[in-house]
C-alpha positions in Angstrom: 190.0 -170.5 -74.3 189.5 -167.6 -76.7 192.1 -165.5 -75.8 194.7 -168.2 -75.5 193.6 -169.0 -79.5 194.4 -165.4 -79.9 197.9 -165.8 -78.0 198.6 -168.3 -79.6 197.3 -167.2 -83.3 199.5 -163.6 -82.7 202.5 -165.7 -82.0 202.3 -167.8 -84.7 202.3 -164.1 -86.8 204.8 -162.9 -85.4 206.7 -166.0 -85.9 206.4 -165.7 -89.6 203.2 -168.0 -90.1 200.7 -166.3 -92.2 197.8 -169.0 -92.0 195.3 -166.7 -92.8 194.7 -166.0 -96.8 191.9 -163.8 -98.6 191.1 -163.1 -101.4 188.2 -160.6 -102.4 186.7 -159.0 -105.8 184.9 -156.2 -105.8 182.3 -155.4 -109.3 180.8 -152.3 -108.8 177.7 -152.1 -110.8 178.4 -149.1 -113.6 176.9 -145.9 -113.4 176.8 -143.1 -115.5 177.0 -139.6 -115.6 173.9 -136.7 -116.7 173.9 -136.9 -120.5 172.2 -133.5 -121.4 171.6 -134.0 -124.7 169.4 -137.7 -123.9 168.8 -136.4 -120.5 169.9 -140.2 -119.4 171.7 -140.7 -116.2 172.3 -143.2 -113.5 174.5 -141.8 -111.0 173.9 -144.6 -108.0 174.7 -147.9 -107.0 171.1 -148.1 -105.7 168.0 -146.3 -104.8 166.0 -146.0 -101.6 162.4 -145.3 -101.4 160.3 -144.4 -98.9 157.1 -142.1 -97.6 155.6 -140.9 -94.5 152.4 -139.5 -93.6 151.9 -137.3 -90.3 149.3 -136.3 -88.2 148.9 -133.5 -85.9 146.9 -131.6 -83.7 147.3 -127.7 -83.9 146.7 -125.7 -80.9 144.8 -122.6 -82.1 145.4 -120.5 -78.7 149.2 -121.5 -78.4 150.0 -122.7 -81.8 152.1 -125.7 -80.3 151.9 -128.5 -82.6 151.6 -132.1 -81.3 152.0 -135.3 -84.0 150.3 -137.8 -82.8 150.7 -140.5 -85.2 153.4 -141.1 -88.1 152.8 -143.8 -90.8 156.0 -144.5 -92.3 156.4 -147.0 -95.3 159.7 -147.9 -96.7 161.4 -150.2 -99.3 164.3 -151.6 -98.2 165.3 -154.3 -100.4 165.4 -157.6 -98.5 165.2 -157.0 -94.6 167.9 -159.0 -93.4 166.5 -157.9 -90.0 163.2 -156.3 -89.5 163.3 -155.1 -85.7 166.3 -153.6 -86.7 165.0 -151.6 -89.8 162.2 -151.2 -87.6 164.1 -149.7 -85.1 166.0 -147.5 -87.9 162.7 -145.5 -88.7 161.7 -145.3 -85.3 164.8 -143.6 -84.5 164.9 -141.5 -87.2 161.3 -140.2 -87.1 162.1 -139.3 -83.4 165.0 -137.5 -84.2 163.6 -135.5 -87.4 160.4 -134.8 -84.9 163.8 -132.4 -83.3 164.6 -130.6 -85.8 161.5 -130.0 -87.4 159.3 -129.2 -83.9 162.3 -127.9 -81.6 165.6 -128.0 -81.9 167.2 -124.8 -82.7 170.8 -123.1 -82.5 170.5 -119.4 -81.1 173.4 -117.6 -81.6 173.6 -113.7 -80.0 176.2 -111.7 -80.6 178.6 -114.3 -82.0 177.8 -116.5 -79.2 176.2 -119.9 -79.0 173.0 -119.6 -75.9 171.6 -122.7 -76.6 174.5 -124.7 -75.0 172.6 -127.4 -73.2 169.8 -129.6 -73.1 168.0 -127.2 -70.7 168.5 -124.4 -73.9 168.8 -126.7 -77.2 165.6 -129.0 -76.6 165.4 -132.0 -78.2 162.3 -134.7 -78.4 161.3 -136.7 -74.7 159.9 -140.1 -75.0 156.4 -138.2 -74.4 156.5 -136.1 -78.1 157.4 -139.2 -80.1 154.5 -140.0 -81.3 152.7 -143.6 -82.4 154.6 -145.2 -85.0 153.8 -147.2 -87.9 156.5 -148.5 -89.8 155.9 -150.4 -93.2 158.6 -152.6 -94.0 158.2 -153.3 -98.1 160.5 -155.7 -99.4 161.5 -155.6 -103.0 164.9 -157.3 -103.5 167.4 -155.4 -104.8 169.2 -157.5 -107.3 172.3 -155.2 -106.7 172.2 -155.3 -102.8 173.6 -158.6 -100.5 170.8 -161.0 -100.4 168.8 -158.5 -102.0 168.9 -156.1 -99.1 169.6 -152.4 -100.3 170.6 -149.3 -97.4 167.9 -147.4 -95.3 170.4 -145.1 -93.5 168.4 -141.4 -93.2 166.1 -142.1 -95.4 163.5 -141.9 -92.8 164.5 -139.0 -91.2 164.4 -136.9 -94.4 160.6 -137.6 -95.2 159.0 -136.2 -91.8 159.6 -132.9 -92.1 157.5 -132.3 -95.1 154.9 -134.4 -93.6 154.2 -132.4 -90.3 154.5 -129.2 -92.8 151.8 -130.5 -94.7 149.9 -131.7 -92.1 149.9 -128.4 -90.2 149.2 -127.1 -93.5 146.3 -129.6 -93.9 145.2 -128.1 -90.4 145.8 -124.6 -90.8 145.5 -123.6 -94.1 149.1 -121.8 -93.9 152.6 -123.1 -94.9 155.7 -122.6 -93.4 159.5 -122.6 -95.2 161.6 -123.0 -92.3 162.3 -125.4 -89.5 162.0 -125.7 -86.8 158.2 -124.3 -86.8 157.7 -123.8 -82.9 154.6 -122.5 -81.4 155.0 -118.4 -81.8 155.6 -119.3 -85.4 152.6 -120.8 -85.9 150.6 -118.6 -83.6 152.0 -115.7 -85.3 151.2 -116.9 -88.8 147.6 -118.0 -87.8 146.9 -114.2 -86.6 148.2 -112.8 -89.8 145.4 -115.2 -91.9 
């Protein structure tokens, strides 16, 4: 029945009929470019804000680092869906665990070695670790039905919190990613 309505709708366009009208307005709220002199500026549509917390056990022998648990709080306007943006952080904390923890591209005399999964490794289902996602819901008057984006945001938030929490456990900070084990076993023997 549904493809014969869409025979028949195509004909009908093709014919000449044009049943189908819209109309649509678009408002874009106003924004505004950095004024140095007030120091006033409000360059986006909207805002996201979020936070995460990690935890992590520190291997002193190896220096592998394990996070167990992630607590991960974001607003997100009105949740139109909440498994979904559930979902969303989960995802994201998973794949930020990657590049903060393992994934790395190692290139060797112009070439690429880490071509594969066996080479470039990337998170199991056994290194994600506990999740708790916070859904906080404070309407954005700007967003549809007060929902606003929560795109990367998660993803962008763990990897200061495993470096603080290895910092927390360690007493030593590291400024690149991803921190793998010789890194920290390295940096624990220079303390």
């Amino acid at each position: 029945a549904v493809k014969r309505a869409c025979e028949a709708a195509l004909e009908a366009w093709a014919a000449g009929e044009r049943p189908a009208i819209a109309e649509r307005t678009h408002r874009p709220r106003p924004t505004s470019m950095y004024d140095p002199e007030t120091g006033v500026c409000d360059p986006h549509v909207t805002y996201g804000y979020g936070t995460q917390v990690a935890e992590v056990e520190v291997d002193t022998e190896t220096g592998q680092v394990t996070v167990t648990r992630v607590w991960a709080a974001h607003d997100v306007g009105q949740a139109v869906n909440p498994m979904h943006v559930e979902g969303q952080i989960q995802g994201a904390i998973a794949q930020a665990l990657g590049w903060t923890l393992l994934e790395e591209f190692i290139m060797q005399d112009g070439q690429l070695r880490t071509k594969s999964y066996a080479d470039y490794l990337i998170p199991t289902v056994y290194d994600v670790p506990e999740i708790h996602p916070l859904i906080l819901e404070i309407a954005d008057p700007q967003g549809p039905y007060g929902a606003r984006g929560l795109g990367e945001m998660p993803m962008l938030m763990l990897a200061p919190a495993i470096l603080a929490a290895i910092h927390d456990a360690t007493g030593v900070w590291f400024d690149k990613l991803p921190v793998k084990a010789e890194d920290v076993l390295l940096a624990l023997k220079e303390r």
